[in-house]
N, C-alpha and C positions, 0 to 999 in steps of 0.2 A: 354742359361743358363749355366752358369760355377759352376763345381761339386769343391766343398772343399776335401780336404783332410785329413780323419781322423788319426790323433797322436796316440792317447792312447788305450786303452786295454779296451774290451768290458766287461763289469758286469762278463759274463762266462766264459772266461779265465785268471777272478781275480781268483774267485771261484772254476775254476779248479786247479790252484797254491796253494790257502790256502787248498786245500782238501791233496793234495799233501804231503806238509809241515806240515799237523797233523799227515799224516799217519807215517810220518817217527819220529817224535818226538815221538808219541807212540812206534812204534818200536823199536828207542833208549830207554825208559823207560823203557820197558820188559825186554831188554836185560844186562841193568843194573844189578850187582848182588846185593841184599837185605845186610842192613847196619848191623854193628854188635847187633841193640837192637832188627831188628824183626827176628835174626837168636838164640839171647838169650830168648823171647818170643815163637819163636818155639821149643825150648829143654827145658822150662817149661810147655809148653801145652804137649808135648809128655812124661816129667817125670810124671804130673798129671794122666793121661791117664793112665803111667804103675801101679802109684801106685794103680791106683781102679781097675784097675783088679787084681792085686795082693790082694789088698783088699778082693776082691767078692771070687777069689779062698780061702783064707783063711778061708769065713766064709762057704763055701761052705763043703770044705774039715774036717773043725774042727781042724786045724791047724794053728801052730803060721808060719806066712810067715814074715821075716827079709829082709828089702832094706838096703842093705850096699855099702856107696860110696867107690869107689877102686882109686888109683891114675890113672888109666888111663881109669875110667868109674865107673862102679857100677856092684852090684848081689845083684838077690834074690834068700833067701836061705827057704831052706822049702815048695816050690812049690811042687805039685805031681809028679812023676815018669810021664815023658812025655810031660808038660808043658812047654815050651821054652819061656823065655822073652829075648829080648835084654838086653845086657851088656855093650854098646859101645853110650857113645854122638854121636850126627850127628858132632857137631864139638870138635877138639880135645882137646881145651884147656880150657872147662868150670870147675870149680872152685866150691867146694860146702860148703859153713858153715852151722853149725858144721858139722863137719867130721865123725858123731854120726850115728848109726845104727837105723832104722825107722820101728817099732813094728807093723804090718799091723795086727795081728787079732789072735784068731778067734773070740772073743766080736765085739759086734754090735759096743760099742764105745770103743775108742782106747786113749787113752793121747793127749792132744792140741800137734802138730807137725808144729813146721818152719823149710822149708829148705831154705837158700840163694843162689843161684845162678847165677855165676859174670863169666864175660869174662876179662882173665888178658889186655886187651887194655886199659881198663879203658874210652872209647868211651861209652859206654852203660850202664846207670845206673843196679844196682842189679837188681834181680826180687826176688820175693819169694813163696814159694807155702806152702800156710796153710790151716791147719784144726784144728775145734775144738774136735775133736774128731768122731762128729755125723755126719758133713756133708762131702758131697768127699772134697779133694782137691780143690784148688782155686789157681790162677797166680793172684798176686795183685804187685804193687812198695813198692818199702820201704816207700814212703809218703802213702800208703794205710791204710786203716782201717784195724784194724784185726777181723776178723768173731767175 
């Protein structure tokens, strides 16, 4: 009886290869850094966030709390003696329209408030963070609805 001779590659060291070859594409994925629209999406979930505690402190305290955009970040003014917020973007060259100071409280409702916020690359469309007064803050697109 004369044995053949097998050429190709059995089913499980295809399958051990493709296993291989995802793990390292994940890999490179991870290690990728995030594009400039979901790093302008994370410094409007993170202004959202300060302003409602800002918010809460105000109605908390009975005090008017002011978010004022700075050219190299932001303050709030009017917090209590001991309250620490950040002052500083995660990145340093976000961009805020209007340039206008942001009346947090101490009324339950507040003024309809837009803020815009643009990374000068111009790679990432704006975002915006609204409210109509009553509800917190929102991240919506400039094509978004407004509350």
């Amino acid at each position: 009886m004369a044995r053949t001779q097998s050429t190709g590659f059995t089913l499980l060291e295809l399958l051990v290869v493709i296993s291989i070859m995802a793990l390292a594409t994940a890999g490179v994925s991870l290690a990728i850094r995030d594009g400039g629209e979901r790093q302008l999406e994370r410094e409007a979930e993170r202004l959202a966030t300060l302003l409602e505690s800002a918010r809460a402190q105000a109605r908390t305290n009975g005090s008017l709390v002011i978010w004022r955009p700075m050219p190299q970040g932001f303050r709030f003014e009017g917090l209590p003696q001991g309250v620490k917020m950040p002052g500083q973007w995660l990145q340093t060259a976000v961009t805020v329209q209007p340039a206008t100071p942001v009346v947090l409280g101490p009324e339950p409702l507040i003024p309809r408030q837009t803020i815009t916020l643009s990374l000068p690359d111009g790679n990432s469309p704006p975002l915006q963070l609204v409210t109509d007064g009553l509800r917190p803050f929102k991240v919506q697109s400039l094509q978004g609805s407004r509350p």
